[in-house]
C-alpha positions in Angstrom: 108.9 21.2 24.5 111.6 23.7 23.4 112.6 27.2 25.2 113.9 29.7 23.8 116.6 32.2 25.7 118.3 35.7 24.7 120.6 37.4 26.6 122.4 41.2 25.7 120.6 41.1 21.9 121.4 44.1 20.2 120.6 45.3 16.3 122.3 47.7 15.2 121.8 49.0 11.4 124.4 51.1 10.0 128.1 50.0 8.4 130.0 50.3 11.4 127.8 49.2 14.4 130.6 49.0 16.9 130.8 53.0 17.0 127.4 53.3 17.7 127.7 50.4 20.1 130.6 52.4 21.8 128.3 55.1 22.4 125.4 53.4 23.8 128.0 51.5 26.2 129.5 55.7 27.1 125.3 56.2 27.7 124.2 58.1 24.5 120.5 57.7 23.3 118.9 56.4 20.1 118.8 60.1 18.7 122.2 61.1 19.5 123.9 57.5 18.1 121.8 58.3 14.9 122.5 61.7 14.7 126.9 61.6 15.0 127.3 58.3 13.2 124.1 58.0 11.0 123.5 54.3 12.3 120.4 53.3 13.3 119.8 51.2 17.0 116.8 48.5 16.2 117.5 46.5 19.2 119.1 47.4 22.4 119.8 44.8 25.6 117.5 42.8 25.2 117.5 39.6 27.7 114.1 37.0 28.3 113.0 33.6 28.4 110.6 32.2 26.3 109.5 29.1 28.4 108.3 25.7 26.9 104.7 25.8 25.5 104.5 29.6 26.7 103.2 32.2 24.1 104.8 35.1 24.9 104.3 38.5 23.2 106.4 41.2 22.1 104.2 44.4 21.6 104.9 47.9 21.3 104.2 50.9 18.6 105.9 51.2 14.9 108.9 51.2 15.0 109.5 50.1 18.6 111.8 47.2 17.3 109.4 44.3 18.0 109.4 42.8 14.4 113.3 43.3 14.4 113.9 41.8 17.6 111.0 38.3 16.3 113.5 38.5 13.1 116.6 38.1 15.2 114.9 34.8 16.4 115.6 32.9 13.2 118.3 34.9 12.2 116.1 36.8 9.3 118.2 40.0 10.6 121.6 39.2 11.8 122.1 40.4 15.7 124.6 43.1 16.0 126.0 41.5 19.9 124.3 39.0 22.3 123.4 35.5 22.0 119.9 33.1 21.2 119.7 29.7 22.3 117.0 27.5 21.8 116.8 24.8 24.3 114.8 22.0 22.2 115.4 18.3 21.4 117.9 17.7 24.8 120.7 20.2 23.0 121.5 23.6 23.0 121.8 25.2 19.6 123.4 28.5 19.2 121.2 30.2 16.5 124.1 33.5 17.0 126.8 31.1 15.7 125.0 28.7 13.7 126.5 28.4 10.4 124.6 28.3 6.9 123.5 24.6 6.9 122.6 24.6 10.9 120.6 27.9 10.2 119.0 26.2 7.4 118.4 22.9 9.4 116.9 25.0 12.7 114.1 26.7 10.5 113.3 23.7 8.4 113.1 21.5 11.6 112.5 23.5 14.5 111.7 26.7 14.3 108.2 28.1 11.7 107.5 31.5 11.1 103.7 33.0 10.2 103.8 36.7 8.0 101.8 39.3 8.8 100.7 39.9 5.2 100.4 35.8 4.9 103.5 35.1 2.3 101.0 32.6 -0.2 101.9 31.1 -3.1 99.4 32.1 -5.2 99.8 29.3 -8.4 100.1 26.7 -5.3 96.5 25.0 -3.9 95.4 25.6 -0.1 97.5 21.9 0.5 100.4 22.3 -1.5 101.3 25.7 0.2 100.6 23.9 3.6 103.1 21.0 2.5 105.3 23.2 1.5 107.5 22.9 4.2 107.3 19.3 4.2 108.5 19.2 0.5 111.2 21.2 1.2 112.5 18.3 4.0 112.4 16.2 1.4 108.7 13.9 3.2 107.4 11.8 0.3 104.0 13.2 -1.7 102.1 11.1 -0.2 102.5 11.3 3.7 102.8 15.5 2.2 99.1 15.4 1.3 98.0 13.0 4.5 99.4 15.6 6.9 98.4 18.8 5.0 94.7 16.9 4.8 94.9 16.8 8.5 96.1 20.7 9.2 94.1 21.8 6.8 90.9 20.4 9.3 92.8 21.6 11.8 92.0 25.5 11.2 88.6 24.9 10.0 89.2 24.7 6.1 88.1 21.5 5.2 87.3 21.3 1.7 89.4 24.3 0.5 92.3 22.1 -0.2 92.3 22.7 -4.0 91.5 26.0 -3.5 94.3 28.7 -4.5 95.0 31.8 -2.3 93.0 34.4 -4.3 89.9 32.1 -4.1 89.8 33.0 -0.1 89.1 35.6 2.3 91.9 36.8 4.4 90.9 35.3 7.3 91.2 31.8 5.6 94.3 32.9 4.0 95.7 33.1 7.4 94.4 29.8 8.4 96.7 28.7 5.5 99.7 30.7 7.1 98.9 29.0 10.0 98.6 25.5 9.1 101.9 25.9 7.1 103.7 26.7 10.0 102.4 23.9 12.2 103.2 21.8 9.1 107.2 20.8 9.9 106.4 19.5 13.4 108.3 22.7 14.3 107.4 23.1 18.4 108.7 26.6 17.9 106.3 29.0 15.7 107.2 33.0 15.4 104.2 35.7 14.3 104.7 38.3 13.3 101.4 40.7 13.4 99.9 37.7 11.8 95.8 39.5 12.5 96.8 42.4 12.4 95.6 42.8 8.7 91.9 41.0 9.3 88.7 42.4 10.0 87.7 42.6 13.5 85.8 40.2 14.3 88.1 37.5 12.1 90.7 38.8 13.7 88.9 37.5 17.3 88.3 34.5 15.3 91.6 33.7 14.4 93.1 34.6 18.0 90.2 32.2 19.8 91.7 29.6 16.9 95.5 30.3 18.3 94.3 29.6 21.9 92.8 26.5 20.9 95.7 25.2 18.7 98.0 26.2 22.0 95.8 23.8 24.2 95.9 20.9 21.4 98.8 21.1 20.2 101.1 23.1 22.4 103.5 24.9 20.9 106.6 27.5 22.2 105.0 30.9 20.7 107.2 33.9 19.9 103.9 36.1 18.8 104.3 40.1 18.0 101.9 42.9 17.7 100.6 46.8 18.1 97.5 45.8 19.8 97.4 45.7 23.5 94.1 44.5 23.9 95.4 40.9 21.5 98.4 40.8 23.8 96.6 40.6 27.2 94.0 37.8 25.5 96.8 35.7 23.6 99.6 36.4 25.8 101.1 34.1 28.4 103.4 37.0 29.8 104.3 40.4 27.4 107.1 42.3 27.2 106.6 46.0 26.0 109.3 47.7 24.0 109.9 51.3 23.3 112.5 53.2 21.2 114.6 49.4 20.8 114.5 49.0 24.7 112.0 46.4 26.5 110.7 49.2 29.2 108.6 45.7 31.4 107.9 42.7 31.4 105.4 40.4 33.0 102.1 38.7 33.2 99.1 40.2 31.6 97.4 41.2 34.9 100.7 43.0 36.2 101.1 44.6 33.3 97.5 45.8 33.7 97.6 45.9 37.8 101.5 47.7 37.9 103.0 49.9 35.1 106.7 50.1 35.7 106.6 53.6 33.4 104.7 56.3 32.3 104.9 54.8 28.7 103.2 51.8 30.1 100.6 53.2 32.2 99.4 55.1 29.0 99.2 51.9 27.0 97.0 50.2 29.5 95.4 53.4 30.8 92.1 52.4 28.3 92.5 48.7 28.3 89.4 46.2 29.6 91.0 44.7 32.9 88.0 41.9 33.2 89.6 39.4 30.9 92.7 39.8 32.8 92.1 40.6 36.6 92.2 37.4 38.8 89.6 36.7 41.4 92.4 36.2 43.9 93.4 40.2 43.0 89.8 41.8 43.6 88.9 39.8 46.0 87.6 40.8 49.7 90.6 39.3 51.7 89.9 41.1 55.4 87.5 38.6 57.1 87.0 37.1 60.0 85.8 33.4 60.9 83.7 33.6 64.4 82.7 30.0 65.4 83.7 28.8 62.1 81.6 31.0 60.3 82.4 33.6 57.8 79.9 36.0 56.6 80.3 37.3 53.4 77.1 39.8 53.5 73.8 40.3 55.3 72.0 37.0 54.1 75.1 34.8 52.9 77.4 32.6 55.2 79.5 30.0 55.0 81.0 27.5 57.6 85.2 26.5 57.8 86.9 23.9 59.2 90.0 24.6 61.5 91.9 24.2 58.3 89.6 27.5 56.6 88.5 24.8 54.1 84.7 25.6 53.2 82.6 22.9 54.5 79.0 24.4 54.1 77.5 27.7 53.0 74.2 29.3 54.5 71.8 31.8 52.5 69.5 33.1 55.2 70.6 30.5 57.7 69.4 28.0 55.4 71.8 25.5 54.9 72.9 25.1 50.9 75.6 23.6 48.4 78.6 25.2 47.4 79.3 24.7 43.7 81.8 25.4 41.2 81.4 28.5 39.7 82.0 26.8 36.3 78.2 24.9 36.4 75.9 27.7 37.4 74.0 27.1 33.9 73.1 23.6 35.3 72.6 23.9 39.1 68.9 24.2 40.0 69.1 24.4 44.1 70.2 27.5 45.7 73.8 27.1 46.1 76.4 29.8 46.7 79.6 29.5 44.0 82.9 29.6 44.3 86.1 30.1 42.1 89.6 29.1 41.6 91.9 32.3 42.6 92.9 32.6 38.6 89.0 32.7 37.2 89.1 35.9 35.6 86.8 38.3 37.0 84.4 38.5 33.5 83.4 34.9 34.2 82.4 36.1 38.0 80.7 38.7 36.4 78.9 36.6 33.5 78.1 33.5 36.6 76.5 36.6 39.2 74.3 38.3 36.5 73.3 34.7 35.3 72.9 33.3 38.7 73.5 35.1 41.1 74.2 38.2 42.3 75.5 36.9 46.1 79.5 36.9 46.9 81.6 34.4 45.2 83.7 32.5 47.2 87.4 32.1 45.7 89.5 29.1 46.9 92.7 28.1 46.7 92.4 24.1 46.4 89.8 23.9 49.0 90.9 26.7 51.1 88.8 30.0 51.3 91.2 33.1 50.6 88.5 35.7 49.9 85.3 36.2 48.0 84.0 38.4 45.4 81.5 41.3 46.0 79.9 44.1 43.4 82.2 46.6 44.7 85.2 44.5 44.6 84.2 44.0 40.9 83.5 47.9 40.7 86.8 48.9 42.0 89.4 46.2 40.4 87.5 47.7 36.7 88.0 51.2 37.9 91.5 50.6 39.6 92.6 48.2 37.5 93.4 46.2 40.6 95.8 48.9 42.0 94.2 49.9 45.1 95.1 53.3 44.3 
């Protein structure tokens, strides 16, 4: 699977970039390079790795330089200064220095892009606009249709194939978009605000449908957008720009658990930390094994090994099964639960007010690291996990 790197990427619109460029160097600001030489900065140092089958996300407001910074990527907008590698195929391509017919090459072959406002041919059918990409790399009409048959089924439109564009909601549109992209075989797709124009609950739709296409098909995801609550569900890590600059970078969770700025803590300052809050992060950590037992609250034990692997849990001294959190809908004995340290804490919450409502254990392999209460629950949502 391919990577992608940048390192010192900088746009710079205006005639004569290397005055403005001269001026950021001698520490002048966005405003001030605008305002003495009428050039505008887009993008401004910006270094990351995009690892293999990682979909990372660029986000910020309008105007923040996130779309500018995707279109650097394929070399849709020229970088003023810095380089972009992608790491695919066992070689090392230059996409900064690649000529016409290596630019042309790299975006037929290994790099797809998905438009915000779809990009359609209308006069073309559902399949021919998939196979477009195909037809361009010269693939025969035949094994064209076979694969577009098959994408098309990928994103759910079976059937539409004769269809044309204006014959479809946006939502399916989008599937279209989609399936074009994954068309080439390119490992490497850029999106560019590709929901941002559905419906809300197509948009869910169609960002449940990119998870799933991740898992199946795996892909190296360069994926942009305004809308923080899409980046912490979609995103592998994020990167958050502001005024051309990325101002942090990380995970969803330490986005959401440790703001580097006051730009950042006001993003995530209304966000919904369940999705992304880790049971290892919330949970109760302080306790103490007393003849290998552990008690987690008044009527619920459990029993370690020298090793603080969970051998046995207790509800009332009664000796019970410890299951994985993962089949409460199917366990019919008492049983205490327990989680991996990544289960995000809304499936803790779904499995306790389904199940029950007693401490989860979390475990890392078989070892016990913690467990889950109500008021660790109750504090990571209202602390975001900060402990503040």
């Amino acid at each position: 699977m391919p990577s992608i790197e940048l390192e010192g990427v900088y746009k710079i619109f205006g005639e004569e970039p290397e005055k403005a460029l001269e001026m950021i160097e001698e520490g002048a600001g966005k405003d001030e390079v605008r305002e003495k030489t009428g050039h505008v900065i887009g993008v401004q140092d910006i270094s990351f790795k995009i690892k293999d089958n990682e979909l990372f996300v660029i986000m910020g407001l309008s105007g923040s330089g996130k779309s500018t910074l995707l279109r650097c990527v394929n070399r849709l907008v020229n970088p003023t200064k810095g380089t972009i590698t992608l790491h695919a195929d066992g070689s090392d391509y230059d996409i900064t220095a690649a000529d016409k017919e290596s630019l042309r090459e790299i975006r037929e072959t290994q790099v797809s892009m998905v438009f915000q406002n779809f990009a359609l041919f209308p006069h073309r059918t559902v399949a021919e606009n998939v196979s477009f990409g195909l037809e361009i790399q010269g693939v025969d009409k035949t094994e064209r249709n076979k694969k577009a048959k098959e994408l098309i089924e990928v994103v759910g439109l079976e059937g539409f194939g004769d269809s044309f564009p204006s014959q479809l909601s946006g939502g399916m549109q989008q599937r279209v978009g989609l399936a074009r992209g994954l068309a080439t075989g390119a490992e490497v797709l850029l999106m560019d605000e590709p929901f941002s124009a559905l419906d809300p609950l197509i948009k869910v739709e169609m960002q449940n449908e990119l998870l799933d296409l991740m898992e199946e098909m795996q892909r190296t995801v360069l994926f942009v957008t305004h809308d923080l609550d899409e980046a912490l569900k979609v995103g592998d890590r994020i990167t958050i720009m502001d005024a051309g600059r990325m101002v942090q970078k990380g995970t969803p969770e330490e986005i959401i658990v440790n703001p580097k700025t006051e730009y950042v803590a006001d993003f995530v300052e209304n966000a919904d930390p369940s999705d992304v809050l880790r049971a290892e992060t919330v949970a109760e950590k302080d306790f103490r094994v007393h003849d290998h037992r552990v008690s987690l609250d008044e009527m619920t034990e459990v029993e370690v090994n020298d090793q603080n692997e969970v051998v046995q849990g207790y509800i009332s001294g009664t000796p019970v099964p410890v299951r994985p959190l993962e089949d409460y809908d199917s366990i019919e004995e008492d049983a205490i639960l327990y989680s991996s340290k990544d289960t995000p804490i809304s499936k803790i919450m779904r499995a306790r007010l389904a199940y029950s409502s007693r401490p989860v254990l979390v475990l890392r392999d078989k070892e016990l690291i913690g467990f889950v209460k109500e008021s660790n629950i109750l504090q990571g949502l209202l602390e975001k996990g900060r402990g503040d």
